[in-house]
C-alpha positions in Angstrom: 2.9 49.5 0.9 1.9 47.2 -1.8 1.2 43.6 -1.7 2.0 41.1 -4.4 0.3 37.9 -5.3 2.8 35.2 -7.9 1.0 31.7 -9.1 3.7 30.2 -9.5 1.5 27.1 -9.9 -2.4 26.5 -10.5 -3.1 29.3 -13.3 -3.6 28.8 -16.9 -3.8 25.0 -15.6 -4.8 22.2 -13.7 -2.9 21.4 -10.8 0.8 22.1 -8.9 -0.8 24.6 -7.3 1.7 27.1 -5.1 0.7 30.8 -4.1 3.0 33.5 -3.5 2.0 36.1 -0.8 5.1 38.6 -0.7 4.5 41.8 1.5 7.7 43.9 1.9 10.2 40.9 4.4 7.1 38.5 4.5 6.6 36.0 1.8 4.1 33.0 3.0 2.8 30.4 0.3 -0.4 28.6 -0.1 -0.4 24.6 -1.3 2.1 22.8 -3.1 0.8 20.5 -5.5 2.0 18.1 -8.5 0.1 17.8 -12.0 0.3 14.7 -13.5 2.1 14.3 -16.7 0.2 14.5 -20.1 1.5 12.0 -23.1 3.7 14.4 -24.6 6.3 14.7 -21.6 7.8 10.8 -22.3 8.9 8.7 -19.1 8.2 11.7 -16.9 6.6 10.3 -13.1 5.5 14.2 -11.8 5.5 17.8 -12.7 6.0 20.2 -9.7 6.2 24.4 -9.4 9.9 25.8 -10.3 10.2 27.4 -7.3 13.4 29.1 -7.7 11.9 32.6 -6.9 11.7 31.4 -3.5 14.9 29.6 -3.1 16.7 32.9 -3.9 14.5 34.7 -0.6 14.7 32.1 1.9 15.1 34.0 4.4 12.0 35.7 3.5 9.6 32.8 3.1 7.8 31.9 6.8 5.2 29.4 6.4 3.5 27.1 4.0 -0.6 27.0 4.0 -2.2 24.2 2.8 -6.2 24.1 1.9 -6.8 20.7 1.6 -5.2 17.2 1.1 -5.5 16.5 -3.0 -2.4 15.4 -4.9 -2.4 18.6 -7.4 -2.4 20.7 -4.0 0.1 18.5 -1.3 2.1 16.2 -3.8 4.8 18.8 -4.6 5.8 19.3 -1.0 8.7 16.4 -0.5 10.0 18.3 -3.2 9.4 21.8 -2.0 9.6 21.8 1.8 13.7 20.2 2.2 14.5 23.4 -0.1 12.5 25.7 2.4 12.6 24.5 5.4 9.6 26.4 6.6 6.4 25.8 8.8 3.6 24.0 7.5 -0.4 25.1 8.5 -3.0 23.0 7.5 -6.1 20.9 9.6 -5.9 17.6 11.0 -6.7 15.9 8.1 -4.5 17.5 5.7 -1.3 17.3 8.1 -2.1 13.7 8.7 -2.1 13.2 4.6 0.8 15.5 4.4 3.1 13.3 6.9 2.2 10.1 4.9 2.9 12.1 1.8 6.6 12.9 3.6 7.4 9.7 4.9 7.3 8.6 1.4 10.5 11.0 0.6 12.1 10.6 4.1 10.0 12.5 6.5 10.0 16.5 7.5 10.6 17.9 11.2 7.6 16.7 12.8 7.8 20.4 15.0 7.6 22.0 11.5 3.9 20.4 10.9 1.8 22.6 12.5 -2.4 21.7 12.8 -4.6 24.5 12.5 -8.2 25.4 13.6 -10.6 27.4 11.1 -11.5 30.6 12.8 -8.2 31.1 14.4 -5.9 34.0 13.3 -1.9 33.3 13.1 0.5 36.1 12.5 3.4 34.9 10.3 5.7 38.3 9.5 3.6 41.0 8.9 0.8 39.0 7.8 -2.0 37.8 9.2 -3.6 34.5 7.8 -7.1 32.7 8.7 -8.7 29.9 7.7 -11.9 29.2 7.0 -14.2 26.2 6.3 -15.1 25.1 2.8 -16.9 22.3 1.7 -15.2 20.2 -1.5 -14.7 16.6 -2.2 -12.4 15.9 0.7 -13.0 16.9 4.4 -10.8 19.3 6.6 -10.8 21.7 3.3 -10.1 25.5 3.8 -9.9 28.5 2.3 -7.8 31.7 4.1 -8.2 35.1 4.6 -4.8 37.2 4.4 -5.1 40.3 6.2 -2.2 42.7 5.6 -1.4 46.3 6.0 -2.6 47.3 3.2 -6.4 45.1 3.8 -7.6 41.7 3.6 -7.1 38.8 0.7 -9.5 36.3 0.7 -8.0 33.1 -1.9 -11.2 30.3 -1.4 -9.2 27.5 -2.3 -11.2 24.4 -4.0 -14.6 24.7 -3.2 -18.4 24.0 -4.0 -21.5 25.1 -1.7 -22.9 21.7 -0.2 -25.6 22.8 2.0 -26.1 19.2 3.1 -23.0 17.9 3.1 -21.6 14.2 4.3 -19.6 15.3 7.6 -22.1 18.5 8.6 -18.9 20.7 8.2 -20.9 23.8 5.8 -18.7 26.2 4.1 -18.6 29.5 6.4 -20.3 31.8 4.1 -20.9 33.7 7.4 -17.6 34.8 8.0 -17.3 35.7 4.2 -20.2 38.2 4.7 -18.2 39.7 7.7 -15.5 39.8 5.7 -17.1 41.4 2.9 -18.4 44.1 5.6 -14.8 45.2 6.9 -13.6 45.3 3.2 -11.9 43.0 0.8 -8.9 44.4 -1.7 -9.4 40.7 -4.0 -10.8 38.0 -3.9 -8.7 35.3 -5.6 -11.4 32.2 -6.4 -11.4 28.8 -7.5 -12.3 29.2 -11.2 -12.1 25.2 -12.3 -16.3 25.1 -12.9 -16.5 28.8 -14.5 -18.1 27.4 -17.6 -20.9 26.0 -16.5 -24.7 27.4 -15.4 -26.2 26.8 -12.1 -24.9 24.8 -9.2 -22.8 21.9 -8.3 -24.8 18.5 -7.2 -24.1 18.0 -3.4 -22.4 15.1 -3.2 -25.1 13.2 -1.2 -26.6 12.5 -4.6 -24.0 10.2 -5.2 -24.3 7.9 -1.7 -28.4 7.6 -2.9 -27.1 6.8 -6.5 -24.5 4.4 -5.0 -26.6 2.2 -3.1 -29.2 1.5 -5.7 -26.4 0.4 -8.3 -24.6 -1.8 -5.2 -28.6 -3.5 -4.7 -28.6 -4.2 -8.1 -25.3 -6.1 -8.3 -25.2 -9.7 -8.5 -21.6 -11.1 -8.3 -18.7 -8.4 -6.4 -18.5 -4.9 -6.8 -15.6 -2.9 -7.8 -15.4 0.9 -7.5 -12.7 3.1 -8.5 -12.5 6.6 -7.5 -9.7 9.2 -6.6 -8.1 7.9 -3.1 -8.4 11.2 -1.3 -12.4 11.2 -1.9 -12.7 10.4 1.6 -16.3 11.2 1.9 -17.4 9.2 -1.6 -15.3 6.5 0.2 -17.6 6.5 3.1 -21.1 6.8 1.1 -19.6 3.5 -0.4 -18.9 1.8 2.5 -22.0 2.4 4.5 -23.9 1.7 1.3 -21.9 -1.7 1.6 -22.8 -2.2 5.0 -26.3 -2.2 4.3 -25.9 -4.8 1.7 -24.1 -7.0 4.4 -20.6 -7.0 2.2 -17.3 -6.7 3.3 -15.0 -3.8 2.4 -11.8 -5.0 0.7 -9.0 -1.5 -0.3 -6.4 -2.5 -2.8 -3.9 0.1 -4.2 -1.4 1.7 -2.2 -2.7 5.6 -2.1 -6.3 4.1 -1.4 -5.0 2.3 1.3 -2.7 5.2 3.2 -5.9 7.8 2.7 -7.6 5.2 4.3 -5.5 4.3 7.0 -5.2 8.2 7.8 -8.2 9.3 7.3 -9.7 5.7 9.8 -7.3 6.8 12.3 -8.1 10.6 12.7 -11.6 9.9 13.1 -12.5 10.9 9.3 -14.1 7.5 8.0 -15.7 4.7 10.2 -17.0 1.2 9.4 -20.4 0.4 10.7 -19.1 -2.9 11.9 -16.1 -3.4 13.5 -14.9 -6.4 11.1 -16.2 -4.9 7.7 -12.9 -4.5 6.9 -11.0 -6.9 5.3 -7.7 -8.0 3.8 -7.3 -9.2 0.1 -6.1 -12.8 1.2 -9.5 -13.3 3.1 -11.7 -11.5 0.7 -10.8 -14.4 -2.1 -12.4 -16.7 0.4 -15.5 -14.7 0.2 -18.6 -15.5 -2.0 -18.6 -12.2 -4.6 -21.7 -11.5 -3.7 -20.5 -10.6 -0.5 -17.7 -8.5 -1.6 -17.0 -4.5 -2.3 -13.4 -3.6 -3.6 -12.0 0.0 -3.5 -9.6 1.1 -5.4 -7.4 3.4 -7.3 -7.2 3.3 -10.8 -10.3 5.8 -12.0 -7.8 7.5 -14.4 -7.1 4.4 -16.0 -3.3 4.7 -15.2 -1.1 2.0 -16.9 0.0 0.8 -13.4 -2.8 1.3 -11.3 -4.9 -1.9 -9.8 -8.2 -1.1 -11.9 -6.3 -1.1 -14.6 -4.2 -4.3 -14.0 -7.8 -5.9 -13.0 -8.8 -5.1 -16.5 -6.4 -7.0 -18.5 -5.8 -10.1 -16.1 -2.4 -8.2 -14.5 -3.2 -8.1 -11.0 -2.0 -10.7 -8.8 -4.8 -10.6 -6.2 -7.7 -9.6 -7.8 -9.2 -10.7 -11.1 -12.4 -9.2 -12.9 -15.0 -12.3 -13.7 -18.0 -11.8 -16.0 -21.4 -10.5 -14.4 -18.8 -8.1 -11.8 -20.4 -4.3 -11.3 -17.3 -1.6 -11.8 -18.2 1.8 -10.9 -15.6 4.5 -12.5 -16.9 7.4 -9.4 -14.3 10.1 -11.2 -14.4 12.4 -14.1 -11.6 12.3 -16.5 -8.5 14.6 -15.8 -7.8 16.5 -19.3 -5.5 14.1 -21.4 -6.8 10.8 -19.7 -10.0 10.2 -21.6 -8.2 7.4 -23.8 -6.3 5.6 -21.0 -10.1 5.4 -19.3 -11.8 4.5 -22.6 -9.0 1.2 -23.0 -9.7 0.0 -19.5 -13.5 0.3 -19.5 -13.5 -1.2 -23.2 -11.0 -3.9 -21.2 -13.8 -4.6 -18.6 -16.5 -5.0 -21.0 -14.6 -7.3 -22.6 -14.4 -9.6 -19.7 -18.0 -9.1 -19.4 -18.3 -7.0 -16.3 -20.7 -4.6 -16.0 -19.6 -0.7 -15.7 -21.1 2.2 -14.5 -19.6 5.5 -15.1 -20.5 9.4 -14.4 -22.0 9.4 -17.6 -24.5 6.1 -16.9 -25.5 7.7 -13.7 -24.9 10.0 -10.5 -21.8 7.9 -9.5 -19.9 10.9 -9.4 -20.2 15.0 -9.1 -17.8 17.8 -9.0 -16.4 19.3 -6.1 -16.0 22.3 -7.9 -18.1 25.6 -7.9 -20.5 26.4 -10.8 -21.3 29.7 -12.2 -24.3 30.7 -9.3 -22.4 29.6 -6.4 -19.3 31.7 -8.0 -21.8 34.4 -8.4 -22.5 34.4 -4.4 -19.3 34.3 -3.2 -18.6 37.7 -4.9 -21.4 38.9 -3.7 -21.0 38.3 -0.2 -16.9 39.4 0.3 -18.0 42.6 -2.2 -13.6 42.7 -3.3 -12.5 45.9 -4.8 -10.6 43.5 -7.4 -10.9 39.7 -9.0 -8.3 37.2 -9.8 -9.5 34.0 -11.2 -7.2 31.0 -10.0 -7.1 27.1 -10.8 -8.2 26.8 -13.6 -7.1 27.0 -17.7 -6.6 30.3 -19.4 -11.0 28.9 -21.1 -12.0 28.2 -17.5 -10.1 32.4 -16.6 -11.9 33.8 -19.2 -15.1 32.1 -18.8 -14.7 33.8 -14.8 -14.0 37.3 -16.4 -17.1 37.1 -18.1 -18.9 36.1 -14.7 -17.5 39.2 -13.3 -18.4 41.6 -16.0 -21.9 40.4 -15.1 -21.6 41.8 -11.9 -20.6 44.9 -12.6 -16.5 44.7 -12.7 -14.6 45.7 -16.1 -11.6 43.9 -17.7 -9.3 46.3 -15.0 -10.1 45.0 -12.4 -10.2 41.0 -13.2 -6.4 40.1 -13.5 -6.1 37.3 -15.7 -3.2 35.5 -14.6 0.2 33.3 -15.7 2.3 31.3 -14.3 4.8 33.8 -13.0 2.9 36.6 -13.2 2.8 39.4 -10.0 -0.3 41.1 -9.3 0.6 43.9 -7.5 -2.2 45.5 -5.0 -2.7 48.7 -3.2 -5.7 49.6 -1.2 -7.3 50.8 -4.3 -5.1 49.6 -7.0 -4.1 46.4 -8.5 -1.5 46.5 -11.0 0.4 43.8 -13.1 4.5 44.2 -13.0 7.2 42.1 -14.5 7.0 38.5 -13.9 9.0 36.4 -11.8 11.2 32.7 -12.8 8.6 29.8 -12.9 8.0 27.1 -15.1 7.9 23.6 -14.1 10.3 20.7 -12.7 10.4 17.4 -14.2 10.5 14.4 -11.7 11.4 11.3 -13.3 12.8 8.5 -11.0 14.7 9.7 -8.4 15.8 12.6 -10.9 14.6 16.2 -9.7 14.8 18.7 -13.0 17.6 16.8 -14.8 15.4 16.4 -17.6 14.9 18.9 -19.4 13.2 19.9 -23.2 16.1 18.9 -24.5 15.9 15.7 -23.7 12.1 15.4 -23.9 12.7 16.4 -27.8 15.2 13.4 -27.7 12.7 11.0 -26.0 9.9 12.1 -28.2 12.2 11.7 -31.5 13.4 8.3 -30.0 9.0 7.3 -29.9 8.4 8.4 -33.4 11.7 7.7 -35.3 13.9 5.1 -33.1 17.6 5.1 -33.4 20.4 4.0 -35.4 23.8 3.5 -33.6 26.8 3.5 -36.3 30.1 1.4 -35.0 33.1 1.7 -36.3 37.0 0.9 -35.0 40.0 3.1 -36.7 43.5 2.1 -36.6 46.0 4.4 -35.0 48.5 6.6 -36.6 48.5 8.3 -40.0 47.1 7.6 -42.6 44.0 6.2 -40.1 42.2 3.5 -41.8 38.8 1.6 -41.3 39.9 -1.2 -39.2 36.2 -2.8 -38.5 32.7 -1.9 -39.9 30.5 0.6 -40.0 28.1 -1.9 -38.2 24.8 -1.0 -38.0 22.3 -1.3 -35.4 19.1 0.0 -35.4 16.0 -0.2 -32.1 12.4 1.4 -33.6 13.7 1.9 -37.2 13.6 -0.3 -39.3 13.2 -4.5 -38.9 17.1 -5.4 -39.8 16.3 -8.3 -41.5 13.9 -7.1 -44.1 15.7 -4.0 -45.1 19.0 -5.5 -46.0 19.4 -3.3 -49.3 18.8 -0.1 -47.1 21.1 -1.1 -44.3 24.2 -1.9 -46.8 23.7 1.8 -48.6 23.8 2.9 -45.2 26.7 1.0 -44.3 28.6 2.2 -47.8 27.5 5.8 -47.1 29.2 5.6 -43.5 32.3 4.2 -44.4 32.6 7.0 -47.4 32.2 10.0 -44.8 34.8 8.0 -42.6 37.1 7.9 -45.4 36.9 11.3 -46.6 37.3 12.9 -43.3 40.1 10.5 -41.8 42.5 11.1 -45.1 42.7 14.6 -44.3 46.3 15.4 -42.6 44.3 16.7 -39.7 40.6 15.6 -38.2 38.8 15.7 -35.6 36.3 13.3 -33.5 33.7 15.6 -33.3 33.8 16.6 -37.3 33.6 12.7 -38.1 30.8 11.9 -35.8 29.1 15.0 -37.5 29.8 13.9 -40.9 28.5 10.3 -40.4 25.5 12.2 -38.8 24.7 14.3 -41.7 25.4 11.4 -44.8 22.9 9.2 -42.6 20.5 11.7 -42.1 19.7 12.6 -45.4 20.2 9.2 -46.8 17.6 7.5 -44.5 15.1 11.1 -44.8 15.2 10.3 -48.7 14.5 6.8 -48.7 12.1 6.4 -45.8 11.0 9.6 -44.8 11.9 9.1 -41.1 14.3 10.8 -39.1 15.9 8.4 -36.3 18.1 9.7 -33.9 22.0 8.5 -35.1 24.4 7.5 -33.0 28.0 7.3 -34.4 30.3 5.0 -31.4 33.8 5.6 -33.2 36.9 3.6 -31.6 40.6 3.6 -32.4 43.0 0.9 -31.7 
């Protein structure tokens, strides 16, 4: 009787997060995220869990939990669920986000998305899962308690304790303390914040912060922020409302969170006509105006970003404009932000960032709120989870603090199975994970082997050598080598190079095509390796060549 807990996403990183529950015929998972792609992986869109573990034990997988409605924790699942085909248990919110997230990929069995209540107990195989309310930067977000036979899991989910949070909803440390009473085998908790002292900022600081930078702005106001913040959205908008400016959304997620999140009861306009379409808000004086939008990770494509450098066709950036960035950098963007904020000063806008002000706090827990949440479930065992192997360690330490060794904190990897008794908790052989490249309507076709051709293609171009052969025997050089290079070399300015190259190819053609036998692939090789080290030694660069070899 042993249960066994698999990341197979969300450990030893940041985001596509997917946990594995697997006791004996029961497997249940928990979130399905995407992360984001960092500059090394070239023309990739989205990275999602390999989830091929669970392909293999379909029949064993019964239901999909989700905690809350982030990208890194419900992006993954039009890739996931049509492979699965398995329940899906989250709250209103979340299922009203995850059906807009669907439709986008061709919808899901709508009797397959199933809305949930904190509080309330579903049996799924052999185990028994509950949810309870956290608080975190979106509402409707969960954490669950698994009870099996072996004893209860508690896995918080993303959280922070926000004792005055914007919807009321407080995190149920009450049933946590219960839960701690009866018993807990592990608790596996949110680890993101591990390094740092005290407590997270409620996120009513911001609304207060918001409204004094909004009073002091004198032409329209621009604030970017993650699209699923639905309740920063709302501290903007009523701090809009008592400004007397219309609310104007521009970018497509922004606009489906807030669609959702208006219709299910999660956001509400003070007035009735606040908000406003983009064709009527360019009728508006600025000074009347607020803009939401995506954009706060200064993607290439997204509208802040297009604002910034004159792109966007609706909405342009004009000097004495307030911007207010309300995100922290995701690892790896910190440049793309710095290029679009240095875009907007440029223009002469004034910007406000986390760093200028409280525009923007984490939803994550800090080290004393971390500290309570161990306290109160009292687990026999600790698994830090979403977070970097730093943010793992710095969690280990926490835990060492409270009295637990080294044994009994499981530092985790993707793949890795933490097996648990009712006293025990044991590491065995890891399972097949990794992650799945999406790029276009490609699901893992791309592979490392042709990231290492992409990334040679960015730092070396290409060189494609053309050449026709005659039929027959002896085979003779009928036309060329020509030579065409993209991300080389400028053709017209290295003639000299280009005509050694030239001479080199049609020397390798020569000495392979007089043989009494050759082959195509030997020549294509041969050209390959004459070019190689001829362009290495006089350039140092190695493009990618490309012999195109025809015979008429």
């Amino acid at each position: 009787m042993k249960l066994s807990v698999i990341p197979l996403g969300g450990t030893g990183e940041i985001g596509k997060n997917l946990l594995v529950f697997e006791y004996e015929d029961t497997i249940i998972l928990i979130d399905g995220g995407v992360k984001f792609p960092d500059d090394e992986l070239l023309g990739i869109d989205l990275v999602i869990p390999d989830i091929s573990y669970l392909e293999k034990r379909k029949e064993k997988v019964k239901g999909i939990f989700i905690t809350h409605g982030h990208e890194d924790h419900i992006g993954g699942l039009p890739f996931i669920l049509p492979k699965l085909q398995i329940p899906v248990y989250a709250t209103k919110l979340t299922i009203g986000l995850v059906k807009a997230k669907l439709r986008e990929r061709g919808g899901y069995p709508e009797n397959l998305l199933r809305v949930i209540e904190p509080g309330e107990p579903i049996q799924v195989g052999k185990l028994e899962v509950e949810a309870f309310r956290v608080t975190h930067s979106i509402p409707d977000a969960v954490g669950y308690g698994i009870l099996s036979p072996i004893g209860r899991v508690i896995y918080t989910g993303d959280f922070k304790v926000d004792y005055t949070p914007i919807d009321g909803q407080e995190m149920d440390l009450g049933k946590l303390a219960a839960w701690g009473q009866e018993g807990v085998i592990a608790l596996i908790c949110d680890s993101t914040n591990a390094e740092r002292a005290g407590v997270t900022i409620s996120e009513r600081v911001v609304g207060k912060t918001l409204r004094d930078a909004f009073s002091r702005a004198e032409g329209k106001i621009i604030m970017a922020t993650f699209a699923s913040n639905v309740h920063r959205i709302q501290q903007a908008i009523d701090a809009a409302a008592e400004l007397r400016r219309k609310v104007c959304v521009v970018g497509r997620s922004m606009e489906a969170v807030v669609t959702t999140a208006g219709e299910l009861g999660y956001l509400h306009f003070p007035e009735p006509d606040m908000l406003i379409e983009t064709d009527a808000a360019n009728e508006l004086p600025s000074t009347r105006l607020l803009i939401l939008t995506t954009g706060s990770q200064g993607e290439p494509l997204a509208a802040l970003t297009r604002m910034a450098t004159g792109s966007h066709r609706q909405v342009n950036v004009s000097p004495g404009d307030t911007v207010v960035i309300s995100a922290t950098p995701v690892p790896g963007n910190e440049k793309l932000i710095g290029r679009t904020i240095n875009h907007l000063f440029q223009i002469g806008a004034d910007v406000i960032t986390k760093d200028m002000g409280l525009v923007h706090v984490s939803g994550h827990a800090n080290q004393e709120e971390i500290k309570l949440i161990i306290r109160l479930t009292r687990p026999k065992f600790l698994i830090p989870h979403h977070g970097e192997i730093r943010h793992q360690a710095a969690f280990r330490k926490i835990g060492n603090l409270m009295g637990y060794d080294d044994k009994k904190i499981a530092i985790t990897q993707l793949g890795s199975r933490v097996v648990l008794g009712k006293d025990t908790m044991e590491m065995a052989e890891r399972v097949d994970s990794g992650s799945v490249f999406v790029d276009g309507l490609g699901i893992g076709d791309v592979g490392q082997i042709v990231l290492r051709d992409r990334q040679q293609l960015s730092q070396d171009g290409v060189v494609v050598v053309v050449a026709a052969l005659s039929k027959g025997h002896p085979t003779t050089l009928v036309s060329g080598p020509d030579i065409v290079s993209r991300g080389f070399t400028f053709m017209k300015e290295a003639e000299e190079l280009v005509d050694g190259a030239k001479k080199l190819a049609a020397k390798a053609i020569e000495a392979q095509t007089q043989r009494e036998r050759w082959e195509w692939g030997v020549l294509r090789g041969a050209i390959h390796d004459s070019l190689s080290q001829y362009f290495w030694e006089k350039t140092r660069r190695r493009p990618m060549i490309l012999p195109v070899l025809m015979q008429f």
